[in-house]
Short mmCIF file of the C-alpha atoms (twelve columns), coordinates in Angstrom:
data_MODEL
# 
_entry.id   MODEL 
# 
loop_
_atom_site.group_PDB 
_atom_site.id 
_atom_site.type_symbol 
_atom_site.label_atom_id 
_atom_site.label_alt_id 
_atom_site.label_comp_id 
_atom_site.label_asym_id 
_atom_site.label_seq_id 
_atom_site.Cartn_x 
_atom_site.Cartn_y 
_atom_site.Cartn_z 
_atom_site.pdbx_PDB_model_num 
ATOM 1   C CA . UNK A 1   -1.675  -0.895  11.168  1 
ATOM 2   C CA . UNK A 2   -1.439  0.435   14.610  1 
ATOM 3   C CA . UNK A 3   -1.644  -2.904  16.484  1 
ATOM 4   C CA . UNK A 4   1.725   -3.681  13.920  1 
ATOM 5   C CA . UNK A 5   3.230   -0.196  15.117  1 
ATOM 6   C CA . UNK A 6   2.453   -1.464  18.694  1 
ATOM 7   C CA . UNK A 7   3.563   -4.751  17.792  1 
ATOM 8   C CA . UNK A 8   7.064   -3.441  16.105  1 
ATOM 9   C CA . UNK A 9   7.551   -1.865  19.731  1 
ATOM 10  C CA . UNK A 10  6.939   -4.611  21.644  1 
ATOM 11  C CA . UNK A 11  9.472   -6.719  19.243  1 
ATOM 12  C CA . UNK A 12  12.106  -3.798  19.692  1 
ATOM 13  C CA . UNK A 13  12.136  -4.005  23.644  1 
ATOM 14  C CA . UNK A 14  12.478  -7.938  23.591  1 
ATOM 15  C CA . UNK A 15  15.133  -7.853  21.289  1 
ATOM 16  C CA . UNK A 16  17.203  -4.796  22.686  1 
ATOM 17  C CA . UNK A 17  20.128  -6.335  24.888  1 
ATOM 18  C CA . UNK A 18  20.069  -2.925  27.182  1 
ATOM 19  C CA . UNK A 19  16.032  -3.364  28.300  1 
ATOM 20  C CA . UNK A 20  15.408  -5.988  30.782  1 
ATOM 21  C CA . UNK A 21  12.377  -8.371  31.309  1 
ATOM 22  C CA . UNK A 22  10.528  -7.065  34.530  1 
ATOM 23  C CA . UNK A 23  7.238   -9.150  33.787  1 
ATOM 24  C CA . UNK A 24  4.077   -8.686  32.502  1 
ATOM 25  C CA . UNK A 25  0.857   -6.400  32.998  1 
ATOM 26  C CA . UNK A 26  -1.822  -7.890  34.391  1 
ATOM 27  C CA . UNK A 27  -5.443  -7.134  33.440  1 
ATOM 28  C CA . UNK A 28  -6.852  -7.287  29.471  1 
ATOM 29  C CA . UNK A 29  -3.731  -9.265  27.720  1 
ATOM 30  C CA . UNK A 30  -2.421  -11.501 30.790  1 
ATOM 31  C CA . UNK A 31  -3.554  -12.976 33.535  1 
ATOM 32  C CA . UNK A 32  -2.570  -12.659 37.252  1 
ATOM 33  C CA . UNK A 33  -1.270  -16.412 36.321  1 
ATOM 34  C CA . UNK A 34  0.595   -14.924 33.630  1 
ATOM 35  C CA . UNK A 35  -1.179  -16.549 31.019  1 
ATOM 36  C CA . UNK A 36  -2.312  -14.662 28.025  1 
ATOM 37  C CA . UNK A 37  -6.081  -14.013 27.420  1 
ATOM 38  C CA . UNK A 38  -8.548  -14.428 24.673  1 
ATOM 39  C CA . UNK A 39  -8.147  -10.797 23.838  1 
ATOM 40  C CA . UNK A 40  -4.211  -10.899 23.103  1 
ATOM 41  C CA . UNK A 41  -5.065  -13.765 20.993  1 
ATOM 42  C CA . UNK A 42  -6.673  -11.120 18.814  1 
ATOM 43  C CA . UNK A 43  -4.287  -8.165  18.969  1 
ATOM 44  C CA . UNK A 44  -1.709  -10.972 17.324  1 
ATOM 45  C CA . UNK A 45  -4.456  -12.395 14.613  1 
ATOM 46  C CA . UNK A 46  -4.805  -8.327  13.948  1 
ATOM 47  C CA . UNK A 47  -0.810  -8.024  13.654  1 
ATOM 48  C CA . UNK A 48  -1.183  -10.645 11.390  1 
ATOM 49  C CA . UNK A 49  -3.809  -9.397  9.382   1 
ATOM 50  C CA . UNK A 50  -1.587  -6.024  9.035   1 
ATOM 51  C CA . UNK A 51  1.543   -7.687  8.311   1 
ATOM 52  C CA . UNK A 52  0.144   -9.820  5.432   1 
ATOM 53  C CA . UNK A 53  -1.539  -6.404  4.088   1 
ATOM 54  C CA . UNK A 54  1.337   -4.653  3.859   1 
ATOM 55  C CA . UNK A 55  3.151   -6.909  2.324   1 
ATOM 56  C CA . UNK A 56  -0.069  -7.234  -0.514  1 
ATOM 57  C CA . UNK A 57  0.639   -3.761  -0.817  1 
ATOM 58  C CA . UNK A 58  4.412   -3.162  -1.272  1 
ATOM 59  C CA . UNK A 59  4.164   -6.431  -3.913  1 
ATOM 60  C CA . UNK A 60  1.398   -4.561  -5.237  1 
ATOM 61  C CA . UNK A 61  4.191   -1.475  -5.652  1 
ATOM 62  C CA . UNK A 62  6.548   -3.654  -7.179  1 
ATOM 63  C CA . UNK A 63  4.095   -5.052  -9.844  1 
ATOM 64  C CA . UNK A 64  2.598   -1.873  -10.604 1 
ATOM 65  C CA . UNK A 65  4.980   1.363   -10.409 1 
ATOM 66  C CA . UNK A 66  3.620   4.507   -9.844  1 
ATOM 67  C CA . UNK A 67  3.965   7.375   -12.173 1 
ATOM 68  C CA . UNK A 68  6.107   10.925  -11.639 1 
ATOM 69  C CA . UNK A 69  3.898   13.545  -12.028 1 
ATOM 70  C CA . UNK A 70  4.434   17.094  -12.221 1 
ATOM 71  C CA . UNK A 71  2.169   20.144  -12.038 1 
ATOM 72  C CA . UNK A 72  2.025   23.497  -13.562 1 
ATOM 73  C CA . UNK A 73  -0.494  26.237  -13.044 1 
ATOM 74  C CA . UNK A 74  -1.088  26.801  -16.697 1 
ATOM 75  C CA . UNK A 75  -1.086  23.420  -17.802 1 
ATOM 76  C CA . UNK A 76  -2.146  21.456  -14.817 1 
ATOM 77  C CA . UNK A 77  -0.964  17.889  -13.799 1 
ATOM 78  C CA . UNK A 78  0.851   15.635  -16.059 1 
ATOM 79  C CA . UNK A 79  1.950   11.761  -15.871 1 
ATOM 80  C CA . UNK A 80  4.871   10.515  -17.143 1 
ATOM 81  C CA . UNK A 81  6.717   7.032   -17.110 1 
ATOM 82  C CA . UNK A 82  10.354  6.572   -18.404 1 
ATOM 83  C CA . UNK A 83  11.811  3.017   -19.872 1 
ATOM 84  C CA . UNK A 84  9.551   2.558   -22.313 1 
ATOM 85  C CA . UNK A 85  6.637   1.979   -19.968 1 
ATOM 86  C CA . UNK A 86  3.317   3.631   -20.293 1 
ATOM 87  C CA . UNK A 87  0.734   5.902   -18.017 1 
ATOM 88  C CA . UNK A 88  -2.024  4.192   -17.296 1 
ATOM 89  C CA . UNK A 89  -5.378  4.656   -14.492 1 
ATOM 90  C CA . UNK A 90  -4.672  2.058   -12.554 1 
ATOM 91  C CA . UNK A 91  -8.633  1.090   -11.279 1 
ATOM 92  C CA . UNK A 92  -9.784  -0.899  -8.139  1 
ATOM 93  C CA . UNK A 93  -13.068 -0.260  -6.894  1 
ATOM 94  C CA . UNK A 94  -14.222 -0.833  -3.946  1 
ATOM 95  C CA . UNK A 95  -10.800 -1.940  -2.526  1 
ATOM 96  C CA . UNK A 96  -9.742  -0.276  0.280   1 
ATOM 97  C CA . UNK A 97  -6.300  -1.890  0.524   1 
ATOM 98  C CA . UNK A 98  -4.737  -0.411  -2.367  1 
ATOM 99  C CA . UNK A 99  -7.233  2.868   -3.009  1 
ATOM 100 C CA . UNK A 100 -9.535  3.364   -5.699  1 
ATOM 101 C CA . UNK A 101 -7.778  4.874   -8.262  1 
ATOM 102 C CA . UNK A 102 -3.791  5.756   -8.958  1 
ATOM 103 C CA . UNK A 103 -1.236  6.172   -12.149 1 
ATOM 104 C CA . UNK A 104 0.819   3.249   -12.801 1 
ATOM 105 C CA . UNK A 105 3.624   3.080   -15.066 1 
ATOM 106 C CA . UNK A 106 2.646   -0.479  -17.321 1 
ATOM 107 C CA . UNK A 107 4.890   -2.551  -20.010 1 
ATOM 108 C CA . UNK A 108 3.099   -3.739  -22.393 1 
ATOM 109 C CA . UNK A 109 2.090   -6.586  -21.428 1 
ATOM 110 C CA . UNK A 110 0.488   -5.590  -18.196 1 
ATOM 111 C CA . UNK A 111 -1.352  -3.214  -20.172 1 
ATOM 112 C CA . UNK A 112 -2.240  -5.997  -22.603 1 
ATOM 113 C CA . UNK A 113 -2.965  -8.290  -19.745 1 
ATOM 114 C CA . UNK A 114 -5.294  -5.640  -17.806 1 
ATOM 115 C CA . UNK A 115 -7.240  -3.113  -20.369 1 
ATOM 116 C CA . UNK A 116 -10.314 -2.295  -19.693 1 
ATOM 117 C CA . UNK A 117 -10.414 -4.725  -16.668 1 
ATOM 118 C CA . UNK A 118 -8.329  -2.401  -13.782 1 
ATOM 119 C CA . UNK A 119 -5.757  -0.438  -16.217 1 
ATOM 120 C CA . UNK A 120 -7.517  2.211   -18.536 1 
ATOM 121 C CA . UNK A 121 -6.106  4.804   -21.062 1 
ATOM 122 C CA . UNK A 122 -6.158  8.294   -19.445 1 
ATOM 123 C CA . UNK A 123 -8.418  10.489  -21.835 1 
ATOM 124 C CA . UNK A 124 -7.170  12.309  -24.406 1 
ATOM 125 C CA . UNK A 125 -3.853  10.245  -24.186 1 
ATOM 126 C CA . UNK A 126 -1.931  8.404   -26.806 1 
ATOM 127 C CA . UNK A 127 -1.766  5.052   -26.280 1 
ATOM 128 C CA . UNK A 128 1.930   4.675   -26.784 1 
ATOM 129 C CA . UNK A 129 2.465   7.823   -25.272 1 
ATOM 130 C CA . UNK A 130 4.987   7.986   -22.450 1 
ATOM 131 C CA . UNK A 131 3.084   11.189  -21.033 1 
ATOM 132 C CA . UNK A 132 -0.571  12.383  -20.633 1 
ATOM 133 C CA . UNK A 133 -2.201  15.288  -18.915 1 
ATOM 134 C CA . UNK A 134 -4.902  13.915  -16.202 1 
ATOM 135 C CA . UNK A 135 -8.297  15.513  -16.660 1 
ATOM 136 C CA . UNK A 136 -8.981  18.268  -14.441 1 
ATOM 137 C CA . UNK A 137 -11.104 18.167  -11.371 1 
ATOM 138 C CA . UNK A 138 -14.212 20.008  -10.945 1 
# 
C-alpha cells in the first residue's frame, strides 16, 4: 500500500499542469540512459498488486456491510443492522486481506448462502434478531 501511496504521488505530479518535467533520477529505477531498470519493473507489479487488493477489499465492503455498534459500560458492546438485515461474525481465517474476524450486516440470503462456512450466529443471539450483544473479552 505504500508503493500505491508513492505511486498516487508520482501520478499527481505528471498530471498537474503547474509541475514541469525536469527528468529523471538516475541510480535504482533509471538508468544514466534513461531507461528503466529491473527494479522499477517491480515497484509497478507491487502497485499493481495493491491496486487490485484494494479494490478486493472495498467490493468486499460492498458485498458485506459492516455493522454499527455501540458500547456501554454496563452492558458492553452491541451490534446492530437496520433494513431488515441481520448481525452476523463475518469469519476468514487466515486471510490477511480482509482480517480475521468482523460484524457484517447479511440479508438472508447471504446468510443462507454462507452459515457455518464464513458467516456464524453471534452467541446468545436470535437468529432473526436485528441486534446482539458480542461476547466479552477476557
Amino acid at each position: 500500500s505504500q508503493y500505491a501511496g508513492v505511486y498516487g504521488w508520482k501520478k499527481f505530479y505528471d498530471d498537474a499542469d503547474n509541475y514541469y518535467y525536469r527528468g529523471k533520477l538516475l541510480g535504482r529505477y533509471y538508468t544514466a540512459e534513461g531507461e528503466r531498470t529491473a527494479e522499477l519493473d517491480k515497484v509497478d507489479e507491487m502497485v499493481k498488486v495493491a491496486e487490485s487488493q484494494q479494490k478486493a477489499k472495498e467490493n468486499d465492503q460492498k458485498e458485506f456491510k459492516t455493522c454499527n455498534s455501540k458500547w456501554q459500560k454496563n452492558t458492553g458492546t452491541e451490534v446492530y443492522c437496520k433494513n431488515g438485515l441481520l448481525p452476523r461474525r463475518l469469519v476468514r481465517d487466515g486471510h490477511e486481506l480482509f482480517g480475521k474476524e468482523r460484524c457484517t450486516c447479511a440479508t438472508p440470503q447471504q446468510w443462507a448462502k454462507h452459515k457455518g462456512e464464513i458467516m456464524f450466529l453471534y452467541e446468545n443471539c436470535e437468529e432473526s434478531s436485528p441486534s446482539c450483544k458480542k461476547p466479552k473479552k477476557e
